[in-house]
C-alpha positions in Angstrom: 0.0 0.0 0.0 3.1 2.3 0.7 4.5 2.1 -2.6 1.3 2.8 -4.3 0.5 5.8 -2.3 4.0 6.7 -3.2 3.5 6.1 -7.0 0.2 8.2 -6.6 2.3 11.1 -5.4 4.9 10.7 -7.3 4.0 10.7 -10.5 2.0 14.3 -10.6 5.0 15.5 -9.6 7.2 14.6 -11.6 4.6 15.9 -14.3 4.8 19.3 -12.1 8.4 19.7 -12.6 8.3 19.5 -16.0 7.1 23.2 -16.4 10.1 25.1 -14.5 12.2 22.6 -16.1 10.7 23.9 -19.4 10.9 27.5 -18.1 15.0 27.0 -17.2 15.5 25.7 -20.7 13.6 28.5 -22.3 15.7 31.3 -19.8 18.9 29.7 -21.4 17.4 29.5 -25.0 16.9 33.4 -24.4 20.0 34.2 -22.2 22.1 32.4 -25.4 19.9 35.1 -27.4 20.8 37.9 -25.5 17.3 38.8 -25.1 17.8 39.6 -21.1 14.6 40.3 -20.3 12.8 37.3 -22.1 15.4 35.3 -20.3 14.1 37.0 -16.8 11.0 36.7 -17.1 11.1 32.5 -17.4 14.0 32.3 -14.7 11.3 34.0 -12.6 8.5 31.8 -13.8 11.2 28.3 -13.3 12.1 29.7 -9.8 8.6 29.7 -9.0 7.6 26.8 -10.1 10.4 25.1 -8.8 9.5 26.6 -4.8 5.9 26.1 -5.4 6.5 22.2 -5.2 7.9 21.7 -2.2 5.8 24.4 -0.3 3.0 22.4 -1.7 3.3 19.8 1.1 2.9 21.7 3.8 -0.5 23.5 2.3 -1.6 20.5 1.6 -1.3 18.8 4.9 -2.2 22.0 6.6 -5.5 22.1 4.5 -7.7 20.0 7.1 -6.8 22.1 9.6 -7.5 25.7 8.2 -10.9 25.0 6.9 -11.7 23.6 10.3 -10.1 25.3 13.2 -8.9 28.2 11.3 -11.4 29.2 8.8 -11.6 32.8 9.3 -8.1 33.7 9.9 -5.8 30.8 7.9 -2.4 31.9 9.4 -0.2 28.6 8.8 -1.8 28.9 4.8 -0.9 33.3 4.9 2.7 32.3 6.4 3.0 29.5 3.7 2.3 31.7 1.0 4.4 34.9 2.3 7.4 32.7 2.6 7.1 31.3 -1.0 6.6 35.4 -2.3 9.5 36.5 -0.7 11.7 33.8 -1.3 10.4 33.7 -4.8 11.1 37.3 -5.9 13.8 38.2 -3.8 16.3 37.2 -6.7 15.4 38.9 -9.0 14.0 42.3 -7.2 13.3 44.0 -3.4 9.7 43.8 -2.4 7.8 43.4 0.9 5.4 41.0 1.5 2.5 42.4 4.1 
């Protein structure tokens, strides 16, 4: 049972990464171009994808929680999502995340 939960899991995943991976490919098809700001703008959209995976877990196994004991409020889903904003665009410009 283990291993097919773990297949289940798995495999969307490894689906998932296929988009940043696409994303990093493109940034160097476009950095090799010279086109700086093309290249940019899909190393932003790979670095995202790439940190939305793993902060996926904890969203997800938080999700019980905040639609029952925290419905109004959802702090551990806000703190989730503030970290993956900052952490996100903080290479590649300043911002503050309220």
């Amino acid at each position: 049972l283990a291993s097919q939960v773990r297949a289940a899991v798995a495999a969307p995943y490894a689906l998932l990464t296929m988009i940043p991976m696409t994303s990093s490919a493109l940034a160097a098809y476009h950095a090799a171009r010279g086109d700086e700001d093309a290249c940019r703008g899909c190393a932003f959209f790979a670095v995202t994808g790439f940190l939305s995976l793993p902060l996926s877990v904890p969203m997800l196994l938080s999700a019980p929680y905040a639609l029952l004991a925290d419905e109004d409020q959802r702090e551990w889903p806000d703190a989730v999502q503030r970290l993956w904003a900052t952490t996100t665009t903080d290479q590649f410009f300043t911002t503050r995340v309220e």
